[in-house]
C-alpha positions as CSV (number, residue, x, y, z in Angstrom):
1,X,1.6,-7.5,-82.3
2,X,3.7,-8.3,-79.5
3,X,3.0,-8.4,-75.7
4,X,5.0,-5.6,-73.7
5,X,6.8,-8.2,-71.7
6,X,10.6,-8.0,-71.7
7,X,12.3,-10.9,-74.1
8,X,13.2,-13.8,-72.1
9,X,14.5,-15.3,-75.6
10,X,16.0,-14.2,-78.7
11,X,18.0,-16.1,-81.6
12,X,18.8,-13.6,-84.1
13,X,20.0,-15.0,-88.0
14,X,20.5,-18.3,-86.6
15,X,21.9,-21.5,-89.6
16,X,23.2,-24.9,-88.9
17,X,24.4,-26.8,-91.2
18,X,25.4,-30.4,-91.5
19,X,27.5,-30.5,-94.1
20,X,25.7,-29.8,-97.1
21,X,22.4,-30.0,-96.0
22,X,21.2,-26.3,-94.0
23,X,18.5,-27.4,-91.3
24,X,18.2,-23.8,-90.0
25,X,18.6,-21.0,-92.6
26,X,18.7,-17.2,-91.0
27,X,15.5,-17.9,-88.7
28,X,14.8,-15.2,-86.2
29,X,12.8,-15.8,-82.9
30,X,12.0,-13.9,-80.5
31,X,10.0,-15.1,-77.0
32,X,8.3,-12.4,-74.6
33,X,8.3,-13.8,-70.6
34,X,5.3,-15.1,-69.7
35,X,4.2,-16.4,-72.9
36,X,3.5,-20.2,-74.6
37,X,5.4,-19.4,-77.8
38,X,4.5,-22.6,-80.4
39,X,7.0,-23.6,-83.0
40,X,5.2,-25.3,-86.2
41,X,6.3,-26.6,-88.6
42,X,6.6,-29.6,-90.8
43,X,8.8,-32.8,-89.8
44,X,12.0,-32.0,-90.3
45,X,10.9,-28.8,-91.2
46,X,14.1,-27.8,-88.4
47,X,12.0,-26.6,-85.0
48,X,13.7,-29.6,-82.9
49,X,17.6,-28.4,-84.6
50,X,16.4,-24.8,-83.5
51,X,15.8,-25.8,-80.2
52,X,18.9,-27.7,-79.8
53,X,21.0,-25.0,-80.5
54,X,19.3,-23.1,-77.6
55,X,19.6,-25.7,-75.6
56,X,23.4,-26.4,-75.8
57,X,22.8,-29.5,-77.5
58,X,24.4,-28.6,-81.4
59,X,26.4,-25.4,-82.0
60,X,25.1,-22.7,-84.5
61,X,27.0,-22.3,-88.0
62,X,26.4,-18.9,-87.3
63,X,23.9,-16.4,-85.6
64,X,23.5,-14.8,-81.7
65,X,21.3,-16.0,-79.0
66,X,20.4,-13.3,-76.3
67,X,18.4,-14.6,-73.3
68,X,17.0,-12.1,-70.7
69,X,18.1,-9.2,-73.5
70,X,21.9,-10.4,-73.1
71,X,24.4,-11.6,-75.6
72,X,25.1,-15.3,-74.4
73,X,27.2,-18.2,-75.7
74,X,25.5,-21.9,-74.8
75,X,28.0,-24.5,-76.2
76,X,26.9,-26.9,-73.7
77,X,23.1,-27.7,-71.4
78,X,24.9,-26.9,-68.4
79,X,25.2,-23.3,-70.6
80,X,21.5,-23.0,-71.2
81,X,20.9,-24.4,-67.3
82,X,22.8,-21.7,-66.0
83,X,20.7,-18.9,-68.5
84,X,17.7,-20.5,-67.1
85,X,17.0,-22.7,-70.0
86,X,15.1,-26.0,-69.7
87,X,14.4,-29.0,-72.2
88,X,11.8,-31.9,-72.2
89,X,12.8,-34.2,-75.4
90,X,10.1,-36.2,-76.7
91,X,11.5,-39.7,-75.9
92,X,12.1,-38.6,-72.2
93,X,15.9,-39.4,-70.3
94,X,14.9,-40.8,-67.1
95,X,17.0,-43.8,-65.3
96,X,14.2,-46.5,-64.9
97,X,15.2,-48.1,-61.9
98,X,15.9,-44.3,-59.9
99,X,13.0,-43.4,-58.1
100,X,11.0,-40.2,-59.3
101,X,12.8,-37.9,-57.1
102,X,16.5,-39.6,-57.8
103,X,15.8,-38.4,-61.3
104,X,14.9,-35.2,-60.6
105,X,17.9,-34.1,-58.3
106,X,20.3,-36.0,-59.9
107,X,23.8,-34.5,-60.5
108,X,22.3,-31.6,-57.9
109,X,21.4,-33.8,-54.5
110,X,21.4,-31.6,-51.7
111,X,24.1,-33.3,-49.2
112,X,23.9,-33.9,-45.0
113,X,26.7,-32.6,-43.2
114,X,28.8,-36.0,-43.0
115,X,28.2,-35.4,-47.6
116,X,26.2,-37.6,-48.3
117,X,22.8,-37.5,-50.0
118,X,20.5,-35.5,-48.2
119,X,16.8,-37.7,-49.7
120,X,14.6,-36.6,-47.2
121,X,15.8,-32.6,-48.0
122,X,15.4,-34.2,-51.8
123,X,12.1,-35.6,-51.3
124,X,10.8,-32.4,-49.4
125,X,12.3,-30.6,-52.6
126,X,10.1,-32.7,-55.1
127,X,6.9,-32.5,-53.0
128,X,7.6,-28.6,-52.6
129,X,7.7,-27.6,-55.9
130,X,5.5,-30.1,-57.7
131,X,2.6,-28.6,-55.3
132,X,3.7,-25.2,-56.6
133,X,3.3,-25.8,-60.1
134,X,0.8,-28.7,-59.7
135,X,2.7,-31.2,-61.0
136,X,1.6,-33.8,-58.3
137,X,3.7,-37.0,-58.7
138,X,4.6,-39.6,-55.9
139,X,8.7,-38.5,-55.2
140,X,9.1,-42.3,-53.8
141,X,7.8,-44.1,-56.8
142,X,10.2,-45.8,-59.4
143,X,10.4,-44.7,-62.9
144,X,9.5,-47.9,-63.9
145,X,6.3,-48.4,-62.3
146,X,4.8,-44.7,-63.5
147,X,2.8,-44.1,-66.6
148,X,3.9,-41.4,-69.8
149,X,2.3,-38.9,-68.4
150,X,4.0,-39.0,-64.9
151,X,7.3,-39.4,-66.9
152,X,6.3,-36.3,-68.3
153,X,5.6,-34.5,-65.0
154,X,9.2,-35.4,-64.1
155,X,10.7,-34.4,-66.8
156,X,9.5,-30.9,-65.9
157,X,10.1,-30.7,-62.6
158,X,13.6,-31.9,-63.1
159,X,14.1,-28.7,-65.4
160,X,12.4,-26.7,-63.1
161,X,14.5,-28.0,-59.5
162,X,17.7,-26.5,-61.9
163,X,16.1,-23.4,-62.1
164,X,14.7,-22.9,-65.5
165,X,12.9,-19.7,-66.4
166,X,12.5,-20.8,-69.5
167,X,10.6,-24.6,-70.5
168,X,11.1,-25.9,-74.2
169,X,8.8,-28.8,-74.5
170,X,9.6,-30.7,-77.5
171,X,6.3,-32.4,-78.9
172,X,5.0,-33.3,-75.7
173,X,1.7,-34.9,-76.2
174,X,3.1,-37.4,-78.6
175,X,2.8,-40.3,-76.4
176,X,0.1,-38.8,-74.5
177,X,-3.6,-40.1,-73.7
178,X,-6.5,-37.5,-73.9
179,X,-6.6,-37.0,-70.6
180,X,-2.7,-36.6,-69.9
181,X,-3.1,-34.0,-72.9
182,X,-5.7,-32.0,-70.9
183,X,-3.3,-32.5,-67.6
184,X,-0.5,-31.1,-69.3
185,X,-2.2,-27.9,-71.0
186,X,-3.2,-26.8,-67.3
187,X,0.2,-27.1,-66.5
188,X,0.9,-25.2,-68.6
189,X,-1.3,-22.5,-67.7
190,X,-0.2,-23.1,-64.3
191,X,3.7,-22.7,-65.0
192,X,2.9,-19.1,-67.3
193,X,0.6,-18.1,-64.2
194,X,4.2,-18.5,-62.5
195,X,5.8,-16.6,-64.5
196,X,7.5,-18.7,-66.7
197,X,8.1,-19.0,-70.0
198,X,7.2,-21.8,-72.5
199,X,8.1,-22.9,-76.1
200,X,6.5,-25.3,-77.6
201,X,7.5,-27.6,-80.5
202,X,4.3,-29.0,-81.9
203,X,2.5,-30.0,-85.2
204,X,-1.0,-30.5,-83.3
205,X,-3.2,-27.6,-84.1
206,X,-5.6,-28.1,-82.3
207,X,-3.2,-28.1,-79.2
208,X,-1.4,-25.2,-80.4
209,X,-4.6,-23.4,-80.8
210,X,-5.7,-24.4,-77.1
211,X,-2.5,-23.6,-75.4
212,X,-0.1,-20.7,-77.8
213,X,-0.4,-17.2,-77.5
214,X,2.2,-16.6,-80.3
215,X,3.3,-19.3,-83.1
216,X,6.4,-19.1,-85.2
217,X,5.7,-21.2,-88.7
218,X,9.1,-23.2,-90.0
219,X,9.0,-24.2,-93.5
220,X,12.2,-26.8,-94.9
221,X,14.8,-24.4,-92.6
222,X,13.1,-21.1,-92.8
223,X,10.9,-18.8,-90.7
224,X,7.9,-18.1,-92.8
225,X,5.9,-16.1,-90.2
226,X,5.1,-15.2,-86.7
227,X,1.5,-15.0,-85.6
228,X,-1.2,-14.6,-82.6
229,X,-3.0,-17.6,-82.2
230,X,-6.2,-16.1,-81.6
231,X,-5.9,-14.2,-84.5
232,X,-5.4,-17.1,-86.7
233,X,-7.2,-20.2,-87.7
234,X,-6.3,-24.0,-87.7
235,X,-6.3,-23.8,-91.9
236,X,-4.4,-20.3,-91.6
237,X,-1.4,-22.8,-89.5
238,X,-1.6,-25.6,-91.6
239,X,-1.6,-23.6,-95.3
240,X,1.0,-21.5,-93.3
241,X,3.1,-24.9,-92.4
242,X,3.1,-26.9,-95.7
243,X,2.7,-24.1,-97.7
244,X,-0.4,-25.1,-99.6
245,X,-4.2,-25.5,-98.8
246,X,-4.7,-29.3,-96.5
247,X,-7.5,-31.2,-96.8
248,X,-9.0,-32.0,-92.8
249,X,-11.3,-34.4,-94.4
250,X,-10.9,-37.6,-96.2
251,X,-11.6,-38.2,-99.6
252,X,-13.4,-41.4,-99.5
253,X,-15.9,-42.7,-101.9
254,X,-19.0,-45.2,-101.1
255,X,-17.4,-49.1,-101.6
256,X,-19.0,-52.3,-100.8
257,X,-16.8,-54.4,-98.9
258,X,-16.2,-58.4,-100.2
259,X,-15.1,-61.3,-98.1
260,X,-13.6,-61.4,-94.4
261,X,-10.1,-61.2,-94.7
262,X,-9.5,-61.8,-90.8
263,X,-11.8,-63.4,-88.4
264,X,-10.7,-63.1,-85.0
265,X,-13.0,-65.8,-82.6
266,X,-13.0,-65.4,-78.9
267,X,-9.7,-64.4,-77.9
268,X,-8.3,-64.1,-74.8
269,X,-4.8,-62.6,-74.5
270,X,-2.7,-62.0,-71.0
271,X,-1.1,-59.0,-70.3
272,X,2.6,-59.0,-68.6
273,X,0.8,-59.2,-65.2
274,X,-0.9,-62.5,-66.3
275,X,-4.6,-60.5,-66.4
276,X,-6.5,-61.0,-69.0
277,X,-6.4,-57.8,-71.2
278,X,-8.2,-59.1,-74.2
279,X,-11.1,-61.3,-72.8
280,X,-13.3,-63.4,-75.4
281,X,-12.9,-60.6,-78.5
282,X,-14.7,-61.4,-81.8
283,X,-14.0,-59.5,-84.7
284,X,-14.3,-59.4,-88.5
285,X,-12.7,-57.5,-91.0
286,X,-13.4,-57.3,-94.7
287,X,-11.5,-56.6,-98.0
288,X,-12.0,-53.4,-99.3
289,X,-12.9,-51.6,-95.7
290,X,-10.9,-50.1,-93.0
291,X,-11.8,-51.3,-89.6
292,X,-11.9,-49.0,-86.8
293,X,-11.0,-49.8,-83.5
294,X,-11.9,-46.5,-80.9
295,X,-10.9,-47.1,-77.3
296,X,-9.3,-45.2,-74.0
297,X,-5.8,-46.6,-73.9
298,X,-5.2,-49.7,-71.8
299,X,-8.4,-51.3,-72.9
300,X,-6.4,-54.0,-74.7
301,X,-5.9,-52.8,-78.2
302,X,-1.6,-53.1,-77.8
303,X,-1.9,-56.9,-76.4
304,X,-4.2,-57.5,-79.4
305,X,-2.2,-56.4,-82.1
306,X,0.7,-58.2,-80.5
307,X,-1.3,-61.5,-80.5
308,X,-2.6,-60.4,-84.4
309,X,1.1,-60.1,-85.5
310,X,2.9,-63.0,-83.3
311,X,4.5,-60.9,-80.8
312,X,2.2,-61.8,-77.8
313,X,0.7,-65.2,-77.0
314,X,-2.5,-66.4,-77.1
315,X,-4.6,-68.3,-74.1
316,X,-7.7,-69.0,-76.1
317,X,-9.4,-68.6,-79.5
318,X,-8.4,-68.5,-82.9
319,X,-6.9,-66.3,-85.3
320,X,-8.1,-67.0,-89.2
321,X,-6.6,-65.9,-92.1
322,X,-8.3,-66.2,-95.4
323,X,-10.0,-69.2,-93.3
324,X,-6.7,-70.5,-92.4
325,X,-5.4,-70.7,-88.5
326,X,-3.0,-68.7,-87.7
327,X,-2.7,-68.7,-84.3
328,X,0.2,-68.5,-82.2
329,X,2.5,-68.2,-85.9
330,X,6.0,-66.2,-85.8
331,X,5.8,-62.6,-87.0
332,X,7.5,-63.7,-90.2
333,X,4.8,-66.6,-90.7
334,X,2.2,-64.1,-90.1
335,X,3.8,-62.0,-92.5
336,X,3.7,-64.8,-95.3
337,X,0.5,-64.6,-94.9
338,X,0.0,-61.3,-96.2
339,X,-0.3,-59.2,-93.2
340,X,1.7,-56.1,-92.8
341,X,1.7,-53.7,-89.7
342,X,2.8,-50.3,-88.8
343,X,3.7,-50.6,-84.9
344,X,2.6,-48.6,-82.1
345,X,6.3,-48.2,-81.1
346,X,7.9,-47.1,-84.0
347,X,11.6,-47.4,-82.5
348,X,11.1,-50.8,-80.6
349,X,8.9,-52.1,-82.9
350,X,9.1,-50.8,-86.5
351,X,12.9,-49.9,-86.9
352,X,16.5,-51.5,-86.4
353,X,17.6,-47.8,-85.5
354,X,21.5,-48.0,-86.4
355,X,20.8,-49.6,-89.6
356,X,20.3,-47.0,-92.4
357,X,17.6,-46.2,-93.9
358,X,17.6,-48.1,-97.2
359,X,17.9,-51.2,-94.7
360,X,15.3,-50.6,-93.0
361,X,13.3,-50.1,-96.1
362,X,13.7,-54.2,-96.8
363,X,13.8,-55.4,-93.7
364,X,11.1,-58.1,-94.2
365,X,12.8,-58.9,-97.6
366,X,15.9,-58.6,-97.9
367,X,16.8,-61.8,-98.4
368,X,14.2,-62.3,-101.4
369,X,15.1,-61.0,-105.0
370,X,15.9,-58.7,-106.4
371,X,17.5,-57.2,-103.0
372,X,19.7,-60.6,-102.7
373,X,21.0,-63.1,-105.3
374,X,21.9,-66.6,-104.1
375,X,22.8,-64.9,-100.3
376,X,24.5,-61.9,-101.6
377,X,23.1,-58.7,-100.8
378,X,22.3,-56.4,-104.1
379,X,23.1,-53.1,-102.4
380,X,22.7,-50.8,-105.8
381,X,19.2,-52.5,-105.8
382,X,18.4,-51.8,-102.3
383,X,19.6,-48.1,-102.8
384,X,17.7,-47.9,-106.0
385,X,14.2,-48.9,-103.6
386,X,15.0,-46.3,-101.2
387,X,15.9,-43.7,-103.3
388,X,12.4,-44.6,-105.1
389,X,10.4,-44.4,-101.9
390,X,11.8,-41.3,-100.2
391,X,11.1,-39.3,-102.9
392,X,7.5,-41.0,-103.2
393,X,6.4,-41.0,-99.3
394,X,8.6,-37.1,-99.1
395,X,10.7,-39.0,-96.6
396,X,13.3,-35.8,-95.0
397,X,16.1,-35.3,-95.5
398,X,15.9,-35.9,-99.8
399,X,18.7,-38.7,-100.3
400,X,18.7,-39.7,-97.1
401,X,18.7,-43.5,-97.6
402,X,22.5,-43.9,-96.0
403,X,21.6,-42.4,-92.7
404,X,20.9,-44.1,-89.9
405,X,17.5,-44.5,-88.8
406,X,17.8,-43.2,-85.7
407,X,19.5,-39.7,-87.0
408,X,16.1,-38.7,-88.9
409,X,12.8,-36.9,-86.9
410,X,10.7,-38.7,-85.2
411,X,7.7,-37.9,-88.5
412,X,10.0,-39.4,-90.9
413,X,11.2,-42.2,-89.0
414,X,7.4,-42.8,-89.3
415,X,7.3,-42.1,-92.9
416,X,10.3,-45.3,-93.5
417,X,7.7,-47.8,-91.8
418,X,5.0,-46.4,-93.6
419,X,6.5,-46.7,-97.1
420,X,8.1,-50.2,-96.6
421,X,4.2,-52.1,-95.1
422,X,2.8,-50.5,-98.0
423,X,4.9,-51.4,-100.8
424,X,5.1,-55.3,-99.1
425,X,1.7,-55.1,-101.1
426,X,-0.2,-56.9,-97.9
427,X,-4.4,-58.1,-98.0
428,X,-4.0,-57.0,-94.6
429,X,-2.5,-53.9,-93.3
430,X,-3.0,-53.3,-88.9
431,X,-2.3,-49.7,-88.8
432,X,-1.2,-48.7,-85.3
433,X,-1.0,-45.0,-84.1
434,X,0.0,-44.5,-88.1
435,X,0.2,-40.8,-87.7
436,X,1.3,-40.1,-84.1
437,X,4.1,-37.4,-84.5
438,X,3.2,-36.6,-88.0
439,X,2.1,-33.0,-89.3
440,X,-1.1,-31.9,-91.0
441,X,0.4,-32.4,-94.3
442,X,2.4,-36.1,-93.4
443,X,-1.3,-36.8,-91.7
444,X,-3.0,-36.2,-94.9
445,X,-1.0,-38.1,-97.2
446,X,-1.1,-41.2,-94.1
447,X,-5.3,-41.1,-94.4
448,X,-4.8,-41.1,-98.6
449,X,-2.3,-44.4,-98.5
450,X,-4.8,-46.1,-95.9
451,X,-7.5,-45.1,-98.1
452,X,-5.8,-46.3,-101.4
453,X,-5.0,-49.5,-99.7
454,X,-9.3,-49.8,-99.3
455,X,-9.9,-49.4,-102.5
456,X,-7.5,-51.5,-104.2
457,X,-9.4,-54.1,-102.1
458,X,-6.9,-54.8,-99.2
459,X,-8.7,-54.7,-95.4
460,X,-6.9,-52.2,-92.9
461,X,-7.2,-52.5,-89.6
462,X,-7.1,-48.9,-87.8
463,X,-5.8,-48.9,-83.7
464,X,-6.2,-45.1,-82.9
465,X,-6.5,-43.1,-79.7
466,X,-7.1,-40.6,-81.8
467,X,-11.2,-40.4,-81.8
468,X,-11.6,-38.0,-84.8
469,X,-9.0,-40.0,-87.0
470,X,-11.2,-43.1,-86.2
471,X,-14.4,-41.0,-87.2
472,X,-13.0,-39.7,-90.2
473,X,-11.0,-42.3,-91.9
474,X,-12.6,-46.1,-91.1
475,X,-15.9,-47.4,-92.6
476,X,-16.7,-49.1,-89.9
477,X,-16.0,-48.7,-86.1
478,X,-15.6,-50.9,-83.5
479,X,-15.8,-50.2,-79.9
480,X,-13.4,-51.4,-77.3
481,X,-14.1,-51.4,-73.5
482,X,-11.6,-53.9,-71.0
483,X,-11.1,-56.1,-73.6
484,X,-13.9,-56.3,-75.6
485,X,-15.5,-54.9,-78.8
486,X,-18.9,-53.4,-77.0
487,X,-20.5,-52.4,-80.3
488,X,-19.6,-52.3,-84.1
489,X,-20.8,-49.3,-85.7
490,X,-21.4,-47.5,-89.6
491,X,-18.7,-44.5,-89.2
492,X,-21.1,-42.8,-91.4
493,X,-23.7,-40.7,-89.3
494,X,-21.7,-41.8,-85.9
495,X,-21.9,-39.6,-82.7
496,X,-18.9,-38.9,-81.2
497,X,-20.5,-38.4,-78.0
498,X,-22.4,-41.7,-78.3
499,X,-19.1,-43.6,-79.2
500,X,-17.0,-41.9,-76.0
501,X,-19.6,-43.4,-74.1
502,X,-19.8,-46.8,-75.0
503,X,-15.4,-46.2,-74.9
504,X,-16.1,-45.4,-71.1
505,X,-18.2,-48.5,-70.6
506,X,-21.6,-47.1,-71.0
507,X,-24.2,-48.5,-73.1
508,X,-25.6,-46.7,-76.7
């Protein structure tokens, strides 16, 4: 099945454990040079564990790693660096204030003769091999001022300035736009056209599909298979991944909706810069419907769920509730009001991350009974709720709720916001990005609670950049182009091609 290309990687029996609980059990990889090798699996399923032992990050309970067909030892990145191993985490480690090519040489500046940074040499560097693996960035510009995507770029070509053969991209088009998505899979074919060698930890499989020659399946610790991708199909992954058939479609029946639960009327909200990202939006949203909202990023959909959930001002227009004004109200006002909201930014916005996860799981209540008696936390009750949910929203690791937030994957961090917005019991629910970083099987059950939520006659409000989610889960979808809904549309019978239009500022 395998390419005749010598192994660049190979992990042989590898298990970590952390304590009790094994994250890697026996899993064998191996990695050919000159391949995109995709690991899949579930979250928490153990691909980013297995990737942190290669990378120097955890040790391995037990198990050999040989890279280039040699018996190594990596306690450490600077291990892996020196094997010509490289590692893009999702949330990216970049000082904000460096400029793009302080980032990239740092802790490796090339010097002058009186030993001092060299930044011209540096700066020639950057431009150097970014054109080489066409990975064109700006090496004067400050972290800061760059988008994602350019993060992303730098990210690389920092792994690549310390030599790395070998690239292991950990979920990298979870914060990307379509676009930046399309960008980074011709790098990618540019860096294997190079010669190097690229594993990729992904759910998407669509993008594993696109971009793998070879995939590796990890089910709850274990390697259930390795496949060629072209001999495969995106059902074969997913049944492969969670281990039972998934459902790409919703299950949705026909529903009238009732009465507007949220009028929005001519809003206008600022962005940081003081322009006006939402400019005279109207919008309706009914009980029993989900709502949604299709747009290329930066058209004003964060600013307006800021200003719909008290985080952002608002310049002009009004905000109803139920008929009742409730603009410019605190998030917790807002929330009194019945409107819940899973965040774009699940870290910033949706968790306290060194608070556990049963804390998390009351956050907006934990000062109303039963989880506190006259100011006095009830912690066996507040355990008791977590314990409940993780087991109903299959929130990893089982048990989990006295970890911290910040120690689970990125899915089931997800998974925590989920379960506590829709267990507040809202009329409204604003849905955010509600399965970015979540597998075929977490998707599917996201689309069913959104979909329950409908038909128990609450009005959700879907934000997507995800055009196919939009399509396949909203009754209705409204189109927004700089700041403003262009059209509202039946999601039944709707052309994609006709909505990506009127997203780019076209007309119908």
């Amino acid at each position: 099945m395998y390419n005749n290309q010598p192994k660049a990687v190979e992990m042989k029996k590898i298990t970590k454990k952390f304590g009790n609980f094994i994250a890697n059990n026996s899993i064998d990889l191996t990695v050919h040079k000159g391949e995109v090798h995709a690991l899949l699996g579930e979250n928490g399923a153990g691909k980013s564990t297995l990737m942190n032992i290669l990378y120097g990050l955890y040790s391995a309970t037990s198990g050999e790693i040989w890279i280039n067909e040699k018996l190594c030892k990596i306690n450490s990145p600077n291990d892996a660096i020196e094997n010509g191993i490289g590692m893009v985490h999702q949330h990216f480690m970049l000082v904000k204030p460096f400029t793009v090519t302080q980032n990239i040489v740092l802790g490796m500046e090339p010097k002058t003769a009186w030993r001092t940074i060299n930044m011209k040499k540096a700066e020639a560097d950057v431009k150097r091999i970014s054109e080489k693996y066409g990975l064109i960035v700006d090496p004067k510009a400050k972290i800061q001022d760059i988008s994602v995507g350019m993060e992303q770029r730098v990210e690389i070509l920092k792994a690549l300035y310390r030599g790395a053969e070998t690239l292991i991209l950990d979920e990298p088009t979870a914060v990307l736009t379509p676009q930046e998505i399309k960008e980074l899979m011709q790098i990618l074919r540019n860096l294997t056209q190079e010669g190097k060698t690229i594993i990729l930890i992904s759910h998407k499989l669509k993008e594993i599909k696109e971009a793998a020659d070879y995939c590796t399946i990890i089910r709850r610790g274990k390697k259930i298979d390795t496949v060629k991708v072209a001999d495969v199909t995106q059902s074969d992954l997913a049944s492969k991944m969670v281990g039972r058939e998934v459902n790409f479609k919703v299950d949705k029946k026909e529903k009238a909706p009732g009465n507007v639960s949220l009028e929005i009327k001519d809003l206008v909200v600022e962005d940081n810069r003081g322009i006006k990202a939402v400019n005279g939006l109207s919008l309706s949203l009914r009980k029993g419907e989900i709502l949604g909202i299709a747009g290329i990023d930066g058209n004003g959909q964060s600013e307006l769920v800021e200003a719909l959930t008290g985080l952002r001002s608002v310049e002009s227009g009004k905000i109803l509730m139920n008929n009742k004004d409730i603009t410019g109200k605190t998030p917790l006002q807002i929330f009194e009001h019945k409107i819940s909201s899973i965040p774009e930014d699940r870290q910033k916005h949706g968790l306290v991350l060194d608070f556990n996860v049963a804390e998390n799981l009351v956050l907006e209540k934990h000062d109303k009974s039963p989880f506190a008696e006259k100011g006095i936390l009830q912690h066996e009750e507040i355990i008791n709720h977590a314990n409940e949910l993780i087991e109903k929203f299959d929130i990893r690791p089982v048990g989990c709720w006295h970890k911290s937030a910040r120690s689970l994957s990125g899915g089931n961090q997800q998974k925590v916001i989920i379960a506590r917005e829709v267990t507040n019991d809202p009329e409204v629910l604003i849905a955010v990005q509600p399965t970015r970083g979540l597998d075929v099987g977490a998707i599917e059950y996201v689309h069913k609670a959104l979909v329950k939520q409908r038909n128990e006659n609450k009005a959700v409000l879907l934000v997507s950049l995800e055009l196919d989610e939009v399509m396949n889960v909203s009754d209705r979808i409204a189109v927004i182009y700089e700041g403003k809904i262009v059209d509202v549309i039946p999601a039944k019978g709707a052309d994609m091609n006709e909505i990506g239009l009127m997203m780019a500022g076209g007309k119908k």
